[in-house]
Structure formats: C-alpha cells, structure tokens
N, CA, C and O atoms as a CHARMM CRD file, in Angstrom:
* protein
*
  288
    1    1 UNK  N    100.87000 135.19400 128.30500 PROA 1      0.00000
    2    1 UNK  CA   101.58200 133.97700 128.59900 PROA 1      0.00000
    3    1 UNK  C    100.63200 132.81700 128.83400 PROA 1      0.00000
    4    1 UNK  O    101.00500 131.66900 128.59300 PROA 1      0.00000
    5    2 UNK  N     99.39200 133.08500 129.30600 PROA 2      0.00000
    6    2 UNK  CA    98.76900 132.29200 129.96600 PROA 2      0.00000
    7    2 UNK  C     98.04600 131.27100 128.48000 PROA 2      0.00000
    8    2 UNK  O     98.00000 130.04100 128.48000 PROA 2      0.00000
    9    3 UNK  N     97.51900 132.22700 127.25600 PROA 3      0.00000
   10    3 UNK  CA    97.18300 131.88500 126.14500 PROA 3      0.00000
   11    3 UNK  C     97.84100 130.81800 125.63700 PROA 3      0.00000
   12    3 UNK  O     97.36400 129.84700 125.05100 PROA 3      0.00000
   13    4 UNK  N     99.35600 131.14500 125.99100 PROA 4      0.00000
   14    4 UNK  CA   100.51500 130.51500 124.84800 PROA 4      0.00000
   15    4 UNK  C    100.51900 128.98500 125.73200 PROA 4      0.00000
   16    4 UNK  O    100.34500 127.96200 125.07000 PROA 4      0.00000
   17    5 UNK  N    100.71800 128.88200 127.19600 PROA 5      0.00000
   18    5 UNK  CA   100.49800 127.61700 127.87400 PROA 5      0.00000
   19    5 UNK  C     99.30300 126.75400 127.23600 PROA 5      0.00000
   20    5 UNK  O     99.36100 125.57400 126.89300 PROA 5      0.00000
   21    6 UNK  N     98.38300 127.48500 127.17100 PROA 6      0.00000
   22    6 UNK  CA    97.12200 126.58400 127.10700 PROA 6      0.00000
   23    6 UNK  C     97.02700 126.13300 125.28100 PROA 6      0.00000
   24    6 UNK  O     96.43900 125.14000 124.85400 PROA 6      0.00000
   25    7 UNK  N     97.65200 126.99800 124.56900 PROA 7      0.00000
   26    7 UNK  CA    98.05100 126.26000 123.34400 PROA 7      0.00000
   27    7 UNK  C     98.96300 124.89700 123.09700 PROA 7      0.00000
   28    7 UNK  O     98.77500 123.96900 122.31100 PROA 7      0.00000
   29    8 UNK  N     99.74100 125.06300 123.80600 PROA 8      0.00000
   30    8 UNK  CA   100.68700 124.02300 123.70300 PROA 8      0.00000
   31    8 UNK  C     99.97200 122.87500 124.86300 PROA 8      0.00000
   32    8 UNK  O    100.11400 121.69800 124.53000 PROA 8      0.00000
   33    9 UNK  N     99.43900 123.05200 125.80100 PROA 9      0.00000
   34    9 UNK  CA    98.89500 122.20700 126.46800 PROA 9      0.00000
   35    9 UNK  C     97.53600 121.00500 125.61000 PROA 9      0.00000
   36    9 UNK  O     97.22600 119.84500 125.88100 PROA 9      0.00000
   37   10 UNK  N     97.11000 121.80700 124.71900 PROA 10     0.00000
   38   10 UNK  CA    96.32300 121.40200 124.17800 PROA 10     0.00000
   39   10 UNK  C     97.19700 120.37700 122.61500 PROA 10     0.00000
   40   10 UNK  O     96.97400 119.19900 122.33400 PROA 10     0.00000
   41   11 UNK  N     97.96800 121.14900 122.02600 PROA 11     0.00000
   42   11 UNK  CA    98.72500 120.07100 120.80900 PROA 11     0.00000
   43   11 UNK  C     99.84100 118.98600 121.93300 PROA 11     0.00000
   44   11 UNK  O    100.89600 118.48400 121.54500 PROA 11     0.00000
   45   12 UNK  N     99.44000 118.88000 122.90400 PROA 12     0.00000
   46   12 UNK  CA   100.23400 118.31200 123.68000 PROA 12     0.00000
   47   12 UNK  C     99.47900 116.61600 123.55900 PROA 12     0.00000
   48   12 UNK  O     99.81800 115.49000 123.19500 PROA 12     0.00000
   49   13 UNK  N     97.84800 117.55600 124.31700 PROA 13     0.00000
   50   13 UNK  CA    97.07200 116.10900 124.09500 PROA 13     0.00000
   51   13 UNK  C     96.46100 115.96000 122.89700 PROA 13     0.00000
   52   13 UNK  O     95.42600 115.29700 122.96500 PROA 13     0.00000
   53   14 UNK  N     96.77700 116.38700 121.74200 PROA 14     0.00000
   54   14 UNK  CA    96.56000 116.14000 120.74100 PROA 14     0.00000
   55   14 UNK  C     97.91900 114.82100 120.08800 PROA 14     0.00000
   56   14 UNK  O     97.92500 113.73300 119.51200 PROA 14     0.00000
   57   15 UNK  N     98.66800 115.57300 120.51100 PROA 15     0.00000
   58   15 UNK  CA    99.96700 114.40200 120.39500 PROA 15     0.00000
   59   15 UNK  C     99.91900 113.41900 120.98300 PROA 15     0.00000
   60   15 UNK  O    100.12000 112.36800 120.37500 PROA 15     0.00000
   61   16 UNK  N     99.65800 113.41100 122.26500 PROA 16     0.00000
   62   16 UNK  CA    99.37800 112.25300 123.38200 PROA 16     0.00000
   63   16 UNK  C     98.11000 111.23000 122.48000 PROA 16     0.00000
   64   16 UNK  O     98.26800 110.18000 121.85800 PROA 16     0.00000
   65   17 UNK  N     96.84200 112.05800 122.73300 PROA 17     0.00000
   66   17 UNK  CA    95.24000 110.83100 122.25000 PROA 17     0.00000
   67   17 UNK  C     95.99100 109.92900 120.66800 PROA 17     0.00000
   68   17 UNK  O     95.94400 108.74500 120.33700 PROA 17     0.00000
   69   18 UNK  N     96.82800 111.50800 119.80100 PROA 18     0.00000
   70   18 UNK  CA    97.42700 110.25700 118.60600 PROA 18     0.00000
   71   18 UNK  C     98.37200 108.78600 118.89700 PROA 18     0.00000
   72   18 UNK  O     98.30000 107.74300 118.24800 PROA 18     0.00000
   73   19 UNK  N     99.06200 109.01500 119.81700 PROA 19     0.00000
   74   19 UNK  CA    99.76400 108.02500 120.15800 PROA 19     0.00000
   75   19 UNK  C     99.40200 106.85500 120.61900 PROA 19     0.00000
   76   19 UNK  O     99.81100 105.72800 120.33800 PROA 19     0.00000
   77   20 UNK  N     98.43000 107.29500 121.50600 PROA 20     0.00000
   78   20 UNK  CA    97.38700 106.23200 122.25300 PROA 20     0.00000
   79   20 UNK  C     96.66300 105.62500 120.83000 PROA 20     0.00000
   80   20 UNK  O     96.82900 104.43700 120.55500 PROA 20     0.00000
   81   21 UNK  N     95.89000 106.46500 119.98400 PROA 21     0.00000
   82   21 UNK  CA    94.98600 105.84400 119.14600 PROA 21     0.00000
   83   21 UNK  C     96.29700 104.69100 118.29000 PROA 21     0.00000
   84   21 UNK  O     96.15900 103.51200 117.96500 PROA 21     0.00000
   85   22 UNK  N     97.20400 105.37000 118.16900 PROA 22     0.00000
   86   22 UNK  CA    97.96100 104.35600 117.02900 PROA 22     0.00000
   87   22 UNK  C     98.95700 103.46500 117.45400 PROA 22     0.00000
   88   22 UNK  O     99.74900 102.98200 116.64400 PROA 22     0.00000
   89   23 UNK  N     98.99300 103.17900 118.75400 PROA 23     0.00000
   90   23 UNK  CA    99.31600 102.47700 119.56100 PROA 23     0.00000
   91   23 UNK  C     99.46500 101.19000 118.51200 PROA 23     0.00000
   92   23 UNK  O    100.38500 101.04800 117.70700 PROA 23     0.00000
   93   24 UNK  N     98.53500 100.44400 118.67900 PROA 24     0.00000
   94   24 UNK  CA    98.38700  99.22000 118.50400 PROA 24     0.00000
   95   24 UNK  C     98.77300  98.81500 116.71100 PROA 24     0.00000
   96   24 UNK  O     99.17700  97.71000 116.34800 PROA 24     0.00000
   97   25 UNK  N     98.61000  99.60000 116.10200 PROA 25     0.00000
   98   25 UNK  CA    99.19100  99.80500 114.39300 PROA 25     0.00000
   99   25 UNK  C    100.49700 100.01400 114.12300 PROA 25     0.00000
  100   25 UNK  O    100.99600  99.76600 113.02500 PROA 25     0.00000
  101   26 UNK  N    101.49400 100.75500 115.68900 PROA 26     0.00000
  102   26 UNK  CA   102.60600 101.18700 115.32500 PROA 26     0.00000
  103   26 UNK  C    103.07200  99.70400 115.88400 PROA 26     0.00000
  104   26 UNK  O    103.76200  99.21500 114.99000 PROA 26     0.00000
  105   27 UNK  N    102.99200  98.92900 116.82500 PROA 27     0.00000
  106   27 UNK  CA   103.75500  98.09700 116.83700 PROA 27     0.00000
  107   27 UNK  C    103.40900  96.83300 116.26800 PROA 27     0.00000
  108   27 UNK  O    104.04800  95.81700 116.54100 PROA 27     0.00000
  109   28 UNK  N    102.48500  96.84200 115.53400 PROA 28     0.00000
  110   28 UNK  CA   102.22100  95.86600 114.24500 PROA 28     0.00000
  111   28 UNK  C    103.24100  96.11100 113.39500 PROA 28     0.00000
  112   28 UNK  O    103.81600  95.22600 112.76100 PROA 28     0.00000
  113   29 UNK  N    103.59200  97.69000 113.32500 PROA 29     0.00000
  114   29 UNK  CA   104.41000  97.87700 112.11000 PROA 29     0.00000
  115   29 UNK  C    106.07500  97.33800 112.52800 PROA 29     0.00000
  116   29 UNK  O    106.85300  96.93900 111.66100 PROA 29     0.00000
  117   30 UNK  N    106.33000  97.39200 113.58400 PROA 30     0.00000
  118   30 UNK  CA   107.29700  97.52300 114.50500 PROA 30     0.00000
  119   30 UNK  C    107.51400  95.35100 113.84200 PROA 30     0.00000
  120   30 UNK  O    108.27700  94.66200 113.16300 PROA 30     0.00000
  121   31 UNK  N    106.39900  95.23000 114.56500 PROA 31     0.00000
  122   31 UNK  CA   106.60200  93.57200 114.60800 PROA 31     0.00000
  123   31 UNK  C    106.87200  93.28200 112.62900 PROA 31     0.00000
  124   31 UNK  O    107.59000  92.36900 112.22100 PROA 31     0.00000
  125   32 UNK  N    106.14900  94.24200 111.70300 PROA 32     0.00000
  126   32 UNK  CA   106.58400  93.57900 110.74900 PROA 32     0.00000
  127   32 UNK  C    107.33500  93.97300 110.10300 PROA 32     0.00000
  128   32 UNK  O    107.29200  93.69400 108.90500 PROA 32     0.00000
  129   33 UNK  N    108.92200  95.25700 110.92000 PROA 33     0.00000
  130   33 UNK  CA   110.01600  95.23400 110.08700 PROA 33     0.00000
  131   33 UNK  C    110.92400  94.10900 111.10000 PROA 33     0.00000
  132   33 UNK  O    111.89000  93.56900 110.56100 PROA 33     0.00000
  133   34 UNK  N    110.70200  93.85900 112.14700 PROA 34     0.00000
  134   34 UNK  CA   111.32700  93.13000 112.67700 PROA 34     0.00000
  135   34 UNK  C    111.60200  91.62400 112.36100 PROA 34     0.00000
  136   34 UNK  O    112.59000  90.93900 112.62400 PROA 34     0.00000
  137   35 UNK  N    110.13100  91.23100 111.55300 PROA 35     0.00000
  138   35 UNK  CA   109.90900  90.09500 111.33200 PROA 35     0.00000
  139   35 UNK  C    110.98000  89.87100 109.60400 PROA 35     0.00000
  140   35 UNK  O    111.67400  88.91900 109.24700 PROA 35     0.00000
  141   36 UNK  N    110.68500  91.15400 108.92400 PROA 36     0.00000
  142   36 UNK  CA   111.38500  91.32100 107.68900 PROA 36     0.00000
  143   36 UNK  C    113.08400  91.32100 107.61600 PROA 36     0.00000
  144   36 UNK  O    113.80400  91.08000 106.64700 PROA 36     0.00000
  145   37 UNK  N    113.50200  91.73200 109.20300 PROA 37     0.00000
  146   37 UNK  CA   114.53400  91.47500 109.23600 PROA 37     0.00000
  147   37 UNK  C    114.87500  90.20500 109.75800 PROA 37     0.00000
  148   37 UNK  O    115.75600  89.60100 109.14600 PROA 37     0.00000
  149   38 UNK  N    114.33400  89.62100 110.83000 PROA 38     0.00000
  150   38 UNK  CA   114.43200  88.25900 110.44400 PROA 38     0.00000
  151   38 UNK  C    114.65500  87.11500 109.22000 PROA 38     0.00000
  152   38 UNK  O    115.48200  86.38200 108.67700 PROA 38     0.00000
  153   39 UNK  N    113.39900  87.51200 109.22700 PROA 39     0.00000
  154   39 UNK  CA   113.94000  86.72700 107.81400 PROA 39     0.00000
  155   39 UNK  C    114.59500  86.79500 106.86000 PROA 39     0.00000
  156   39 UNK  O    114.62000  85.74100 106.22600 PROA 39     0.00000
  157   40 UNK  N    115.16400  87.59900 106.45100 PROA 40     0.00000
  158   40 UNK  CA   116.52800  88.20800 105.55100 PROA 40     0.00000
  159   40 UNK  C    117.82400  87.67600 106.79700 PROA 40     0.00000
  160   40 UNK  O    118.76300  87.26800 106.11300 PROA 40     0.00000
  161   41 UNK  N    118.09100  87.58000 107.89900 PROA 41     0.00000
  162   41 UNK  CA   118.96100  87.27100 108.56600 PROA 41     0.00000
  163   41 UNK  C    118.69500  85.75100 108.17700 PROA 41     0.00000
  164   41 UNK  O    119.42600  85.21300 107.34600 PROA 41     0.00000
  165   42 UNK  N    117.84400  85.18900 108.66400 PROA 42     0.00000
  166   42 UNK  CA   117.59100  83.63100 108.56000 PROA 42     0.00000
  167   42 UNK  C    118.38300  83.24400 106.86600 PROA 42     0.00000
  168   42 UNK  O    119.37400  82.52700 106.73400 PROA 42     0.00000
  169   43 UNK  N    117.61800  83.94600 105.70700 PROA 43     0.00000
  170   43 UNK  CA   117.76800  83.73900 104.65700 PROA 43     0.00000
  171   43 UNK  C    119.53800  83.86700 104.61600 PROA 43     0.00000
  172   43 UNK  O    120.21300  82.94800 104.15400 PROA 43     0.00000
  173   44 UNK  N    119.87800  84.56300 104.91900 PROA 44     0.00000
  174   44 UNK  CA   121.78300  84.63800 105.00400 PROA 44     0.00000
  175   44 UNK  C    122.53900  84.04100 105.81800 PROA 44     0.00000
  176   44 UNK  O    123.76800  84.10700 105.85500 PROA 44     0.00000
  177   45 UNK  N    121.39800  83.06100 106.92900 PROA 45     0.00000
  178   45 UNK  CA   122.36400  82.17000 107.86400 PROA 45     0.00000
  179   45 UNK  C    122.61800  81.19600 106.63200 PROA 45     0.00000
  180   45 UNK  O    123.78000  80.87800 106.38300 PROA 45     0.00000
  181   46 UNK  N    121.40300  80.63200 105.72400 PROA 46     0.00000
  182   46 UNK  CA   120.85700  79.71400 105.15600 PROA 46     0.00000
  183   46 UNK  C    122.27400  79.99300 104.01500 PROA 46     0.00000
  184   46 UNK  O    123.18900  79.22900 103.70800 PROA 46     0.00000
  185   47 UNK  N    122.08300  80.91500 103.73400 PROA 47     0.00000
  186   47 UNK  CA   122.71600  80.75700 101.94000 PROA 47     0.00000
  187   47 UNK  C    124.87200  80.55800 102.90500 PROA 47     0.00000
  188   47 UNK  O    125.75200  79.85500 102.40900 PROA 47     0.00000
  189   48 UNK  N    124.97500  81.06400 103.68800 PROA 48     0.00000
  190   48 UNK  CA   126.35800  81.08200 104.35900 PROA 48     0.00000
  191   48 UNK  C    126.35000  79.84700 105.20300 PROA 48     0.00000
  192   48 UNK  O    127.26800  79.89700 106.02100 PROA 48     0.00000
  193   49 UNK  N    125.57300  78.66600 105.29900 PROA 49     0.00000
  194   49 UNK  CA   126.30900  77.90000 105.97500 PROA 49     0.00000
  195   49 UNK  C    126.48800  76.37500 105.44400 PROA 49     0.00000
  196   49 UNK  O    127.03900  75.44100 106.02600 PROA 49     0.00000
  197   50 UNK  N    125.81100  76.39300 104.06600 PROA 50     0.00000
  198   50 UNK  CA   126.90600  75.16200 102.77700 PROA 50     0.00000
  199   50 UNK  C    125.47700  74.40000 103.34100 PROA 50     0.00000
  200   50 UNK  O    124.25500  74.53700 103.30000 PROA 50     0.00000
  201   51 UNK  N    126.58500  73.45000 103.92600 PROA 51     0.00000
  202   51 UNK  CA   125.59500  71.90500 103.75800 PROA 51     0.00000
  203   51 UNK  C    125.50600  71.81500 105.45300 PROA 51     0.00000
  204   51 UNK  O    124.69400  70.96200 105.81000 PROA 51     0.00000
  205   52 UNK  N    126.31200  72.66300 106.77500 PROA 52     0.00000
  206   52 UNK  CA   126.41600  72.63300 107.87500 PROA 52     0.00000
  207   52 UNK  C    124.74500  73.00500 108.45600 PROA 52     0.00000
  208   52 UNK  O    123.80600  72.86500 107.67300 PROA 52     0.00000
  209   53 UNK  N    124.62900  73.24400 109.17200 PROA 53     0.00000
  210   53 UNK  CA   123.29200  73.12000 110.28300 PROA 53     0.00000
  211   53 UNK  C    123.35900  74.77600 109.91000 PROA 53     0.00000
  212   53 UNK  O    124.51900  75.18500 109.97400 PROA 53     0.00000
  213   54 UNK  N    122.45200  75.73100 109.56500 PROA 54     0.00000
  214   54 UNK  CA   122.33100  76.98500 109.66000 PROA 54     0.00000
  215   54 UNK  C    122.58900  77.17100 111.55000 PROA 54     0.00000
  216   54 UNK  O    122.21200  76.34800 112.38500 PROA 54     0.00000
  217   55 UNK  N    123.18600  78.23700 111.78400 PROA 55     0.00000
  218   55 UNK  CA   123.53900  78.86800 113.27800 PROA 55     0.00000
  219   55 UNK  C    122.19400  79.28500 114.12600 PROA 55     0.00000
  220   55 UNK  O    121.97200  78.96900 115.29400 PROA 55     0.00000
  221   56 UNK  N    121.26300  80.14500 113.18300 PROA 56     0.00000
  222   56 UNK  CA   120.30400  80.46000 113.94400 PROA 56     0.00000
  223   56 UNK  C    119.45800  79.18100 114.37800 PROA 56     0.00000
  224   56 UNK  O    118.58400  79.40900 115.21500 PROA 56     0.00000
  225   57 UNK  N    119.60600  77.72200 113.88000 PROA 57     0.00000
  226   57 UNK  CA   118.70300  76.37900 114.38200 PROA 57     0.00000
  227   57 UNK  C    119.10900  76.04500 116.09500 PROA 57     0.00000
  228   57 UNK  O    118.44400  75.63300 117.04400 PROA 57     0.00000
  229   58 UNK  N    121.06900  76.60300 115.85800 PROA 58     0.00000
  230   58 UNK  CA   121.69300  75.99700 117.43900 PROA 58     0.00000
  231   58 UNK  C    121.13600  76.77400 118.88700 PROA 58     0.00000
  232   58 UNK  O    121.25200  76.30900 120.02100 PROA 58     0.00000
  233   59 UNK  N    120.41000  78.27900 118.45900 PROA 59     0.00000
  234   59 UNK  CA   119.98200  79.39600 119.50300 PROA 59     0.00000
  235   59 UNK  C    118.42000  78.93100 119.95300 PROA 59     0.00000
  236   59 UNK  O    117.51700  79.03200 119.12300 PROA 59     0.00000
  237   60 UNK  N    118.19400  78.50100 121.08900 PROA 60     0.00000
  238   60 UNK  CA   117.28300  78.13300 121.76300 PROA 60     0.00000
  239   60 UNK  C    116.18800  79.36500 121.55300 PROA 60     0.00000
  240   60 UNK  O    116.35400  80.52200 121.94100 PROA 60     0.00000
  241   61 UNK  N    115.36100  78.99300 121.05000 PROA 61     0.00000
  242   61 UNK  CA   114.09800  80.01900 120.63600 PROA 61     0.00000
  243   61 UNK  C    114.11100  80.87000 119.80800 PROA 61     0.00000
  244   61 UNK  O    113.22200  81.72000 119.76600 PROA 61     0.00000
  245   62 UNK  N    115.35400  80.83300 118.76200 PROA 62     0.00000
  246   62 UNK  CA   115.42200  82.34300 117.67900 PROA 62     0.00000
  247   62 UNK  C    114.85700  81.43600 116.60700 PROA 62     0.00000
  248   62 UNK  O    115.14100  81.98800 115.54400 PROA 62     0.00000
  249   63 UNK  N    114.14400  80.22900 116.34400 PROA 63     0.00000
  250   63 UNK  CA   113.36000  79.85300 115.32300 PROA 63     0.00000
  251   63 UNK  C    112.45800  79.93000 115.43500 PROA 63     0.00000
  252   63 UNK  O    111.72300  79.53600 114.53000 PROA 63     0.00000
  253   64 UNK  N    111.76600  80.63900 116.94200 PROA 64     0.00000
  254   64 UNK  CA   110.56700  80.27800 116.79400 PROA 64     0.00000
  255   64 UNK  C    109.93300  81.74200 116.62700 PROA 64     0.00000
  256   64 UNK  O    108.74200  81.95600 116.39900 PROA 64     0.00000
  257   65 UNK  N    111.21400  82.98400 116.82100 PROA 65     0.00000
  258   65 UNK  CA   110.86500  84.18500 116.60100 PROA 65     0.00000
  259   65 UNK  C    109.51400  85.06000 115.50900 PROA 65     0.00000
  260   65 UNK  O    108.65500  85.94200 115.54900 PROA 65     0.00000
  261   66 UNK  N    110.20700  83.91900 114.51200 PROA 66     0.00000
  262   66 UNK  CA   109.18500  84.62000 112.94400 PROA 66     0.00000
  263   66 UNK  C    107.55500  84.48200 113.62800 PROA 66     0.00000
  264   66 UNK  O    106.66200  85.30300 113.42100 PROA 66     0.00000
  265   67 UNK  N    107.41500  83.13900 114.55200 PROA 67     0.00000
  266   67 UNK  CA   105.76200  82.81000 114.41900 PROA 67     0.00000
  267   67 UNK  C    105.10900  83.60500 115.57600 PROA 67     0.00000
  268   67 UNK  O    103.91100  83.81400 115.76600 PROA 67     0.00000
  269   68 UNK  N    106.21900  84.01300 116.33100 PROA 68     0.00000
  270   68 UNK  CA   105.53500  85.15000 117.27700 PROA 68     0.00000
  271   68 UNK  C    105.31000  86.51500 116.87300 PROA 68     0.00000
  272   68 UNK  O    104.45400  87.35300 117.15500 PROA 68     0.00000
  273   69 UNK  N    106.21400  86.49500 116.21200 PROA 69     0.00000
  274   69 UNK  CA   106.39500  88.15400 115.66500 PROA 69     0.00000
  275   69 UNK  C    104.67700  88.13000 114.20000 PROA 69     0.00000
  276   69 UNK  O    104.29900  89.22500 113.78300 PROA 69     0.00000
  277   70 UNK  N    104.07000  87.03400 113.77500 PROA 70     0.00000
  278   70 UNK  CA   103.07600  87.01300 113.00800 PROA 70     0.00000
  279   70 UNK  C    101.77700  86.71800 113.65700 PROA 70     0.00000
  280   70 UNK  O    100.70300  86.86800 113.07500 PROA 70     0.00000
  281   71 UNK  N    101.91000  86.24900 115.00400 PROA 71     0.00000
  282   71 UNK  CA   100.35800  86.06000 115.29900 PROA 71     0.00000
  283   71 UNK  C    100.14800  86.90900 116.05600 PROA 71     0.00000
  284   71 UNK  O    100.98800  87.37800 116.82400 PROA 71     0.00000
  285   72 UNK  N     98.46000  87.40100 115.92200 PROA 72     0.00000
  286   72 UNK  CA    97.96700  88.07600 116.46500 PROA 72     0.00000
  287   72 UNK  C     97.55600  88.56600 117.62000 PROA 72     0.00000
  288   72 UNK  O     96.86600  89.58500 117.64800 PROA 72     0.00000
C-alpha cells in the first residue's frame, strides 16, 4: 500500500509543477479566446444595429475590454 501512495503522490506533483509551469501560457490562451469572442460579439453588435449607436458603446468599460485582454 505504502508503494501505491507514494506513486500517486509523486504524478500528483508532477501534475501540480505542470500547472504551475504553464500557468502563465494557459491564461494567455484563456485571454485570447476571450478576446476572439469579443470580438465576434462586437462584430454582431455592429452588423445588428443599422445606422443606431452599436449597444456594446452604451456599457461603461466593455469597449475597452479588447485592449486589456491584448496587453501584456
């Protein structure tokens, strides 16, 4: 029993140090489907609102979403 603990204890921090190492890549990736969905939302406020003010301009800070979600 004691073998089988110390196996799994070990792919444990093997799982753990990966997470830590890719930390910072996964939520790059994170920021750039978020950002992709943004802008496909933006792009469909745009094409759905004629000649009127697109909706996402009237929401206090959701324009400024895209430039946070891109800098570093």
């Amino acid at each position: 029993m004691l073998s089988g603990s110390v196996g799994s204890q070990d792919a444990n921090k093997v799982y753990r140090d990966m997470a830590v190492n890719n930390f910072a890549a996964n939520v790059q990736l994170l920021a750039d489907y978020v950002n992709e969905l943004y802008m496909k939302a933006v792009a469909y406020d745009r094409s759905h609102s004629g000649k009127s003010k697109p909706v996402y301009r009237d929401i206090p800070g959701l324009s400024e979403i895209g430039r946070y979600l891109v800098e570093n």
